[in-house]
Every structure is written in structure tokens, then in C-alpha cells.
C-alpha positions, 0 to 999 in steps of 0.5 A: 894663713893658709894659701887655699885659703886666701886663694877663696878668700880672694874671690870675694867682695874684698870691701867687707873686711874679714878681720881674722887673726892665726895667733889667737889661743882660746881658753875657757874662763876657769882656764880648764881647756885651752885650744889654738884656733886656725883663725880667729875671726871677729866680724862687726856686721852681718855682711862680714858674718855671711863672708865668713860663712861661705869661706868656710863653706868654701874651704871645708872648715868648721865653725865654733861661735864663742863668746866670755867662754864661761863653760868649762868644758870643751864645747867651744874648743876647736882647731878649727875656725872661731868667731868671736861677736863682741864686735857685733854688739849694737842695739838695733831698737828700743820700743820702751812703751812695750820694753821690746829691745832689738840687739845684736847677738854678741852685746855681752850682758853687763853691756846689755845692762848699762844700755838699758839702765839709760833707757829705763829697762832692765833683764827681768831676770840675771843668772850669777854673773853678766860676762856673756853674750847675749846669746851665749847665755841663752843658748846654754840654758842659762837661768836664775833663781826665782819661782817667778822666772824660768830660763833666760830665753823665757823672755827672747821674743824672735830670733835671727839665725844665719844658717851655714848656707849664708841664708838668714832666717827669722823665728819666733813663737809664731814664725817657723817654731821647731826652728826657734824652739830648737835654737832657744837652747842651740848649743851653738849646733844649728848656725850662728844667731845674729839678732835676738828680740827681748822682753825687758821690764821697767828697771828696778833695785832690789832689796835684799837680805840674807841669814845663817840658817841651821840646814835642818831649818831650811829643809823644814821649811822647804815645801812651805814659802822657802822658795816663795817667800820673795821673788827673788831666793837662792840658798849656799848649803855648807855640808860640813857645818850643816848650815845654810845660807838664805837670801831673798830680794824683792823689787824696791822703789827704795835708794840704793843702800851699800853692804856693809864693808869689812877686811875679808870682803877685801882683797886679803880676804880673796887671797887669804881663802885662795891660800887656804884651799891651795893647803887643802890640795895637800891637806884635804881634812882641813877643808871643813875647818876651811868651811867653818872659817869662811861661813863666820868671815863671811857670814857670821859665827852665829846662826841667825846672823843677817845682813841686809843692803838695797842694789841695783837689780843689775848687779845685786843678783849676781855673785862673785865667782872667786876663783878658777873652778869645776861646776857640775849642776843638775836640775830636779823637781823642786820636791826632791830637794831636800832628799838629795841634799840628805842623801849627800850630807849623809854621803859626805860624813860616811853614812852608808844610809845615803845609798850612793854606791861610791867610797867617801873615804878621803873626800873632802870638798869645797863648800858652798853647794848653791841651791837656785830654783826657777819655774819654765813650766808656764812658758810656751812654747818651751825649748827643745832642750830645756833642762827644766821640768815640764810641770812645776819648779825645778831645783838645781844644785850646783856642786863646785870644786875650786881650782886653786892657782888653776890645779884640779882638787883631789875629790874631783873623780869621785866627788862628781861620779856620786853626785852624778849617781844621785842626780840620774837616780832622781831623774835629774838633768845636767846643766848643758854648759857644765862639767858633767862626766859620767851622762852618755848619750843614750841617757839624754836621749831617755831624758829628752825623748822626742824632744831630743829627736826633734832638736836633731831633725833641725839640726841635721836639716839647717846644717846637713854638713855638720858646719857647726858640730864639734866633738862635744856634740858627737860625744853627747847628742849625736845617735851612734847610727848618725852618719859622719858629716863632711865638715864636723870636727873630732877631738884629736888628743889632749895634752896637760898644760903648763900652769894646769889645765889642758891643751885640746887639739881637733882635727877635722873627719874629712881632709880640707880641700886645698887644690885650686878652684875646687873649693868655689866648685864644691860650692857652686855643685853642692849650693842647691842640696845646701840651700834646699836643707833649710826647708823645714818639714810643715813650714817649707813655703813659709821658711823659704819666704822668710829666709829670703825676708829680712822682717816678719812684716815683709813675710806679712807684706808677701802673703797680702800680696797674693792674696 
């Protein structure tokens, strides 16, 4: 560790253990990025979490919060200082009458599930898998595919949020809003989220089932009740076969009722379509051959086909990922699916009427596109940076490339410019968390409008350092005519990493600060700027009250008192 470091962390409360480690190398879950934090630091209570913070403060360092990593791109990747809360995971209180659960931030969902299977409560809505924190996912704008259900943070009642000065501030609906409609999609930019209050419901089984479909079908059948015809309904779209897979599930008071087994489900099957996209990365014209095969394995020869089970809802809504992968997913209005779908099918077999100015000669990609909805547009107050539209279902289309045995497939470049030529087209919005390559940051800024601007303002007002910035946001949301902040990190180079991937290495804008003292000096001369940037416009008195609280009810407490 470095001696500067341990000089400052010498200075404080040595009974709250500071449990950092300097060896750890980070890495996202696709392995597409690794990167070697200066330390790792997993703290298990909000004592450790506050100490942490002042140390960085104190010695001039940023901070990145991460939990599984799911995101394959460079948002959780520093040089810097990481904390990881899977430590920090206890549930706090459970009201099961209300189905309002108190927990802190780092519980990983499938932990989250298992805790509430016991007490009779489940999420009302999952995304396609369950490894993240809690919030993690809702940070990312996570969401699932149902006309009846937005985002995952439709269902967050109140937030806590530790601020770089090491203050603590409650938000919710009610309790300081720009904060918390900010922090519903923070992007990890604004502090570290340290207790989060969610909705949940009675815990439920699905019952489900799924058919081979023509693609045709499928978009005739889209303004009618595709979408609405369960609670729960997701698509696979096959472009070569010009097939589609539907499935469906409602809520079911029925016994569990397993799928039926079979070989390619199975370990063989794994590594049997493993092998055949690896063959692809050198013969890219077997991938609809490859298509063919994996829609009958799996799914059956047959249009019509289906197959059908009933599962707990806690699991029956995810989805295997398979494979190490590249993901880049849109949002649009759920009315322009079925031209964009068209207009890709078109693009992919060489038909100039698709209108995508991009050469699909030689482009071969992997299937399926998956094809979610969900409906945030009732939901108040709404995140600044929902993705989602404002006034009706939004669709998302999720275009994966595998990356077989970790190595990037050949259409990737080009693959990703049409797409996302498309998508901007159609005033479509990528997904935070995905591989978008091609958005600058003047189109968000035309996409969000003065929500982006009121995101910023929160931001730069609870972390005037830049504690909690990266490259990452620098590149995407943060103006030009921004000012450089004293402790945000800048992406330094890139290196190809052994075993596919790359290795990231950031460095710091300013030099950290390393002479004795100076450091605890920073902090004490600059503790009062620091401390009064957390007073929000239209809210001061009440957020100052509030960061100083521990509850809403003591806030409630203050006030009656005065009166």
C-alpha cells in the first residue's frame, strides 16, 4: 500500500476495519475489459463505507462502486480505488402486510430472491438474469419484458445515499426528488447508495409457454395482443430462418411442472454450440446454417412447435446467457418495431431497400435478437435518465455477438454502426450498461434534453470533485465546456489482453497528493465547500435536515418540533 496512504489511514478510528486488498484484478463478466485497482476495498458496514470515503477524499482518489460487473464496457473499470458491497448485504426490515423490504445495497438479486422466498415475497419483475446488486441493477436501468412493468426502479420506494463528503442523505418520491430521480439511474456518478426500500409482491410461480413462430406472423400479430396477451412476453427473433421465438407466462397458483430434458439442453449442447461458433470466427457463412440448427435443437424443426412448464417466478423469468458476449440494446417506441426488425432482416440479406447506409457484405451474426418490452410512462416520478419512452410501451432490441472462447467475431464494427444507424434514426436510446459505440455525447444530450441537464446539476452539486467520475462518463454526459474535476479519473491506454479482451489503465487528472499532512489539510480547508455542495436548489433547509437524520420520520420529528 501506498505509504501516503497509510500515513491518512493511520489517522482514523482504527476499531472500523478497512478490509482492502492491492492484488485484485477486476474484470467485466464477458471478460471484454480487465483492469487492476490500486485497492480493492469490501467494507460490511456503513461505518467502513463513511471511512473509506474520507480516506479517499483525504488522499485525492477516485472511487468506482461495482458489483457482478455484468456490463461490458469500461464504466466500472479504474486504476483507482474499487469498492465492492457484497459484503454489505443484510436485509434491514421486512413490513410483509405492506411487502415493503428494507436492505442494503450490495444483496445480489438471486440472494435477494432466496431471502424473500422465506418470507413469502418476491420482485415483482426480474431482468434476464439475477447476479447483480441490487443496486447495481437499477442504477443501469435495468428492466424486464412486460407491458405491466417499467424499469427495476419503478418499484425502489427510498433511497440512502453517501455522498463523497461522508454525509448520508435520504431520498424518495416525497424527500428531496431531483436527488432521487437522479439517483434511480445514477450510473454509479453521484455516491455510493448504501440502503434502498422496495416494493415487493406476494411470491408467485409462472406458468409458461413458448412457440415456433413464422417472423411474419409475429409482426401481424404486433399491434394486436402480442405484447398483451400474458403478463409476462419476450420474443427471440432468428433473421436468417425468419423465425421467431414467443413466450409468455402468467402468474400461477399451480405446482411447479419442470421442462422437459433433453441431451442439447445439457452440457454437450453447451459446448457443441460453443465449438460451432468458434468455426464461424474463421467460416462466417456457416452462422445461418449454425441458426437453423440451434432453432430445431432447441426449439424444434417445426413452426408451431411449443413447449410449455410451470416455475418459480424467481427463476422462470431469467435466461441463460451462455457465453461471454458483446450487447448492444436499444429502446424505441413499441410501434416502430416491426419497421426496424424489417429494415434489419432486409439489411442482413443485402437489400438495399433496408435504407441502412452500411455494406452487409460479408456480415454474418449471431442469432437470436431478443425482443422485451416494458411500460415506465405511468410511473412518477420518473428517473432522469430513463431510456424509456415518456408516453407509451417501449421496445428494446437486444443485438448480441457471442464471443466464443472470449475472441470478438468478425461483424462486430460494422454489425453495431448499422444497427446503431438505425436505432438514432428512429429516435431510439441505448441501453446505459451496454456496448454502444457510435452515440456522442452531444446525441444524448438531444435525447435527454433537460433531463440530462438536471442529472448533471445533481451530480456536479453532491460530488463537485468528480469522487465518482470516470472516463466513461467524461466520454458520454459530461458537456465539453464541463471543467476538469479534481479527483475524476481519464482513460490512460488500452492494451490487448492474453486470452482475448483488453487490459484498461486510467490515471488520474490531477497528481494525488503524497506529502505528509497535506492531505488531512485538504480536507479540513476544503471540508465546509465540500460539505455545502450538497445543498440542493429548492430543498437546502430540508436536504441539510435530512443528510443530518438517519430517518424520514426523524426529519418529521424536527419539523413538529418547531412548530
Amino acid at each position: 500500500m501506498d505509504p501516503s496512504i497509510e500515513i491518512e489511514l493511520s489517522k482514523l478510528d482504527s476499531s472500523i476495519p478497512f478490509r482492502a486488498s492491492t492484488t485484485h484484478v477486476h474484470s467485466t463478466w464477458a471478460k471484454t475489459l480487465y483492469s487492476r485497482p490500486e485497492l480493492y476495498i469490501r467494507p460490511q458496514t456503513v461505518e467502513e463505507i463513511q471511512k473509506t470515503l474520507t480516506l479517499a477524499r483525504r488522499c485525492r482518489r477516485r472511487l468506482v462502486v461495482v458489483g457482478c460487473g455484468h456490463s461490458p464496457s469500461d464504466l466500472t473499470c479504474t486504476s483507482a480505488w474499487m469498492m465492492n458491497l457484497d459484503g454489505f448485504n443484510r436485509i434491514l426490515s421486512v413490513n410483509k402486510e405492506k411487502g415493503v423490504v428494507v436492505m442494503q445495497s450490495g444483496i445480489r438479486l438471486y440472494k435477494l430472491g432466496d431471502e424473500m422466498k422465506e418470507r413469502g415475497l418476491m420482485m415483482p419483475n426480474l431482468g434476464s438474469i439475477d447476479n447483480q446488486s441490487i443496486a447495481g441493477a437499477f442504477a443501469t436501468a435495468t428492466h424486464g419484458s412486460s407491458t405491466r412493468h417499467g424499469l427495476l426502479s419503478q418499484s425502489v420506494l427510498a433511497l440512502k445515499i453517501m455522498l463523497a463528503s461522508g454525509r448520508t442523505v435520504a431520498c424518495s418520491a416525497d424527500q428531496n426528488v431531483d436527488l432521487f430521480r437522479a439517483a434511480l439511474v445514477s450510473l454509479g456518478a453521484l455516491g455510493v447508495i448504501t440502503e434502498v426500500t422496495y416494493q415487493m409482491v406476494p411470491n408467485f410461480n409462472i406458468e409458461w409457454e413458448q412457440s415456433l413462430q413464422p417472423l411474419q406472423r409475429v409482426l401481424e400479430q404486433w399491434n394486436g395482443e402480442l405484447w398483451t396477451q400474458a403478463e409476462f412476453v419476450r420474443v427471440w427473433w432468428w433473421p436468417y430462418g425468419r423465425k421467431a421465438v414467443v413466450w409468455k407466462a402468467d402468474k400461477t397458483n399451480k405446482e411447479e411442472r419442470p421442462v422437459e430434458s433433453s441431451w442439447y439442453g445439457s452440457t454437450v449442447g453447451f459446448h457443441t454450440y460453443h465449438i460451432m461458433l468458434y468455426l464461424a470466427q474463421w467460416i462466417p457463412r456457416l452462422l445461418p446454417a449454425i441458426e437453423w440448427y440451434v432453432v430445431g435443437m432447441q426449439f424444434g424443426f417445426k413452426v408451431g412447435t411449443t413447449k410449455s412448464a410451470i416455475q418459480e417466478g424467481r427463476t422462470g423469468l431469467l435466461m441463460d446467457c451462455l457465453y461471454s458476449q458483446r450487447v448492444n440494446e436499444w429502446a424505441i417506441p413499441l410501434e416502430k418495431g416491426p419497421e426496424a426488425i424489417s429494415r434489419i432482416s432486409k439489411w442482413l440479406q443485402s437489400d438495399q431497400s433496408s435504407g441502412i447506409p452500411f455494406d452487409p457484405k460479408g456480415v454474418f451474426v449471431h442469432a437470436p435478437v431478443e425482443v422485451r418490452v416494458s411500460d415506465t410512462s405511468p410511473t412518477t416520478p420518473r428517473p432522469y435518465l430513463d431510456n424509456t419512452t415518456a408516453d407509451g410501451p417501449t421496445l428494446y432490441l437486444n443485438f448480441t455477438l457471442y464471443r466464443p472462447f472470449n475472441q470478438d467475431p468478425p461483424a462486430l464494427q460494422r454489425y453495431y454502426e448499422a444497427v446503431e444507424w438505425l436505432m438514432k434514426e428512429m429516435g431510439g436510446r441505448p441501453h446505459w450498461a451496454k456496448n454502444f459505440t457510435t452515440v456522442s455525447k452531444e446525441e444524448f444530450r438531444k435525447m435527454y434534453g433537460e433531463n440530462m441537464d438536471h442529472w448533471l446539476r445533481i451530480r456536479n452539486e453532491v460530488d463537485p470533485e468528480g469522487m465518482f467520475v470516470g472516463d466513461w462518463h467524461r466520454r458520454n454526459l459530461l458537456p465539453d465546456t464541463a471543467p476538469t474535476l479534481a479527483l475524476e479519473e481519464r482513460e490512460r491506454t488500452r492494451e490487448t489482453a492474453k486470452g482475448g479482451g483488453e487490459n484498461w489503465f486510467g490515471t488520474p487528472v490531477l497528481k494525488a497528493l503524497s506529502s505528509k499532512g497535506s492531505e488531512e489539510s485538504f480536507d479540513i480547508v476544503h471540508g465546509a465547500e465540500v460539505e455545502s455542495s450538497t445543498i440542493l436548489p429548492k430543498q437546502d433547509i430540508a436536504l441539510d435536515r435530512l443528510s443530518r437524520s438517519n430517518t424520514v420520520a426523524e426529519l418529521e420529528e424536527e419539523e413538529e418540533e418547531e412548530l
